[in-house]
MDAnalysis code that builds the backbone (N, CA, C; Angstrom):
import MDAnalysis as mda
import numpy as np

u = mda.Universe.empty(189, n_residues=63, atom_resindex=np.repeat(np.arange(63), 3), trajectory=True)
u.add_TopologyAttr("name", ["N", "CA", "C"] * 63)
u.add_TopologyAttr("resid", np.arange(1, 64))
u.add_TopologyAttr("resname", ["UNK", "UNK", "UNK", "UNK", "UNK", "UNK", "UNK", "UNK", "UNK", "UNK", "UNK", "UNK", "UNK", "UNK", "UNK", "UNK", "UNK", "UNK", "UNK", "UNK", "UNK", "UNK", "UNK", "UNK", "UNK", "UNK", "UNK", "UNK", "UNK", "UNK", "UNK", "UNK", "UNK", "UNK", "UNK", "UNK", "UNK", "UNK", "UNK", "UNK", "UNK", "UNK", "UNK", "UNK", "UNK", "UNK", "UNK", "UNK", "UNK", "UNK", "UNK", "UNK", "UNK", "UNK", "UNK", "UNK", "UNK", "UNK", "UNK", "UNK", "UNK", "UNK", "UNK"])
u.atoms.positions = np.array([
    [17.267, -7.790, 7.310],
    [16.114, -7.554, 8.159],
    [16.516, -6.793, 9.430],
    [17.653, -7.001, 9.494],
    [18.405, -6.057, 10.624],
    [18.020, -4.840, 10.781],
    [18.543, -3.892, 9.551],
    [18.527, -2.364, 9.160],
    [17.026, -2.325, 9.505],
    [15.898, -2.554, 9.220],
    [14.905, -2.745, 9.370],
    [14.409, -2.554, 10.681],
    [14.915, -3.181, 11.310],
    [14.334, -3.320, 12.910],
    [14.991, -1.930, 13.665],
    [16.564, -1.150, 13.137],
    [16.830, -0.180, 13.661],
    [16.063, 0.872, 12.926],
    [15.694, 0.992, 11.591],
    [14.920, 2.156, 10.788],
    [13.723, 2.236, 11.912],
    [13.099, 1.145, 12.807],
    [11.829, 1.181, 13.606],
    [11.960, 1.887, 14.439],
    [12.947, 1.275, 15.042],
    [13.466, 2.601, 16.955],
    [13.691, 3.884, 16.186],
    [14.246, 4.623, 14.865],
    [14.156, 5.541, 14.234],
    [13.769, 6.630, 14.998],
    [12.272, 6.497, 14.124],
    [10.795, 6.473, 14.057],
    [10.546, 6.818, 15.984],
    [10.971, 6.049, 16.740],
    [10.590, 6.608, 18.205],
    [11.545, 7.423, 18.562],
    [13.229, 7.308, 18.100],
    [13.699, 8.860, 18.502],
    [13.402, 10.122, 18.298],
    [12.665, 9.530, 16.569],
    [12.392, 10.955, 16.015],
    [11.027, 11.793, 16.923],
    [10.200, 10.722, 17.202],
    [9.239, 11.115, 18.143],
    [9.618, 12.313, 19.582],
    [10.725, 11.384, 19.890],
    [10.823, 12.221, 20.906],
    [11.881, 13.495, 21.011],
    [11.925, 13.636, 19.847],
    [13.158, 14.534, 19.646],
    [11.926, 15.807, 19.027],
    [10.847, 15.140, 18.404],
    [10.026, 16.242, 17.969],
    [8.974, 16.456, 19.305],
    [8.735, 15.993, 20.428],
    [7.990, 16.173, 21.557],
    [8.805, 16.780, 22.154],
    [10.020, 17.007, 22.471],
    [10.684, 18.132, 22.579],
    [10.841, 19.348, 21.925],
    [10.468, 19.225, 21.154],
    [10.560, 20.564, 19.863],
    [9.715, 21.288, 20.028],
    [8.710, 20.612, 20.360],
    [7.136, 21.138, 20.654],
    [6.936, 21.731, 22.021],
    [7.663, 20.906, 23.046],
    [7.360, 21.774, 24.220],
    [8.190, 22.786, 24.930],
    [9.617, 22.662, 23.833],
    [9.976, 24.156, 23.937],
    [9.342, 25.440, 23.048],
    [8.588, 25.098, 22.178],
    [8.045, 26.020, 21.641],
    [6.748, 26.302, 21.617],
    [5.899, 25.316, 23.061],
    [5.025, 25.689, 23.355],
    [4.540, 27.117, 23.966],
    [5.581, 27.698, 24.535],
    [5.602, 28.905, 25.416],
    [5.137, 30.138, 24.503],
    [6.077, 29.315, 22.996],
    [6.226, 30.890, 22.233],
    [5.055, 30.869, 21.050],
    [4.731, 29.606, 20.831],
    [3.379, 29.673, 19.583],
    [3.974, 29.670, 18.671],
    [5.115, 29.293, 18.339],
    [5.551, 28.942, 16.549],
    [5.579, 27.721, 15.968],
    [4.702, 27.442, 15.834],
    [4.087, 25.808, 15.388],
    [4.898, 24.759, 16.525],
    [3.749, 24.594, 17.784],
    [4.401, 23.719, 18.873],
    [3.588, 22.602, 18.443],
    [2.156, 23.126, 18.050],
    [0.968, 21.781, 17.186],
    [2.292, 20.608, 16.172],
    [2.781, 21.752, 15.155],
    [3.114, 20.675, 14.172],
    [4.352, 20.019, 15.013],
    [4.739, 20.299, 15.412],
    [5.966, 19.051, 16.091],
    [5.444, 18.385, 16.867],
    [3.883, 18.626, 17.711],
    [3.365, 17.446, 18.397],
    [2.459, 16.407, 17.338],
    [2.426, 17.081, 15.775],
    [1.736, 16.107, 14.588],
    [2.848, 15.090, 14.544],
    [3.790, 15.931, 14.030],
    [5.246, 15.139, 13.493],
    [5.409, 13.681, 14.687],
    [5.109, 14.221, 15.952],
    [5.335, 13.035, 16.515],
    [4.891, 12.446, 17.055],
    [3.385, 12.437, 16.598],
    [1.931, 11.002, 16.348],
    [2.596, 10.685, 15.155],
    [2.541, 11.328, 14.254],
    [3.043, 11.104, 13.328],
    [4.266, 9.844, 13.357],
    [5.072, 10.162, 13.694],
    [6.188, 9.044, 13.742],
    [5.928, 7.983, 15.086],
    [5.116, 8.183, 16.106],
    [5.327, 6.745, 16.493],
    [4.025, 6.257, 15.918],
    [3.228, 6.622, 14.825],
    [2.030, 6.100, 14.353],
    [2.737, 5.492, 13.188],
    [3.606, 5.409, 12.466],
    [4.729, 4.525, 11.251],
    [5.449, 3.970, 12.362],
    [6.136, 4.046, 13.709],
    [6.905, 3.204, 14.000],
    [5.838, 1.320, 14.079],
    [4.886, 1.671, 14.716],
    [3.388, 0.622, 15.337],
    [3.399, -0.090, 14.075],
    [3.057, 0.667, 12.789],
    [2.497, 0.333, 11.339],
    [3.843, -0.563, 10.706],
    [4.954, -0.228, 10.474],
    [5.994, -1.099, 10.338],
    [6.550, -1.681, 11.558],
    [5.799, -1.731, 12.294],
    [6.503, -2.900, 13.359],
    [5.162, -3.890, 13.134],
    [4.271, -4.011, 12.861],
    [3.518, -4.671, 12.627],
    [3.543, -5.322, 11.159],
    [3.758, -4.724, 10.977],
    [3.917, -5.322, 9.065],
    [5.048, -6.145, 8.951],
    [6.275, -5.608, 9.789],
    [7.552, -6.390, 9.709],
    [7.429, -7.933, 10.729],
    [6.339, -8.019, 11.711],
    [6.266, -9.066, 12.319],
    [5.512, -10.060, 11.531],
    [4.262, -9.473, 10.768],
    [3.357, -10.196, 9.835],
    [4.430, -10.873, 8.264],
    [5.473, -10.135, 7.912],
    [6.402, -10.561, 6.981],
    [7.089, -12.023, 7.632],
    [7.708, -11.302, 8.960],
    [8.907, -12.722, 9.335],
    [7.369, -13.639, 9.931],
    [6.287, -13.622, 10.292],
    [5.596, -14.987, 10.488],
    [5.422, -15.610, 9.337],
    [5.161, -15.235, 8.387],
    [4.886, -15.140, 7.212],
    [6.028, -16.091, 6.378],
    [7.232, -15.998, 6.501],
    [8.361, -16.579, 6.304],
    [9.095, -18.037, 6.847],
    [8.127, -18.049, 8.483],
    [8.557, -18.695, 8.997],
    [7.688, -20.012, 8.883],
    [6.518, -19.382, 8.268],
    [5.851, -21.205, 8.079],
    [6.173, -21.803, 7.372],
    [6.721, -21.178, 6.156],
    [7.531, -21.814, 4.738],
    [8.406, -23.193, 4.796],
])
């Protein structure tokens, strides 16, 4: 469940590694949109499996 919880923070580097991508290539217009998708995109799966992974371990823990 470990690997799990780091695959999550992932998901927010990748965010911000693509919100950078985007606003250096905002100046020039070569798809600055899709790297600001890519990274709704990824912190919108980081939220979705961080939520799912909390609903699993409650889930476990009433057992």
């Amino acid at each position: 469940m470990k690997y799990s919880k780091i695959f999550q923070f992932a998901y927010l580097v990748f965010a911000v590694l693509f919100l950078y991508d985007g606003i250096t290539k905002l100046g020039k217009g070569n798809g600055a949109y899709v790297s600001f998708a890519l990274a709704g995109l990824a912190v919108f799966i980081f939220f979705f499996r961080r939520k799912f992974a909390n609903k699993y371990s409650n889930k476990n823990n009433k057992k």
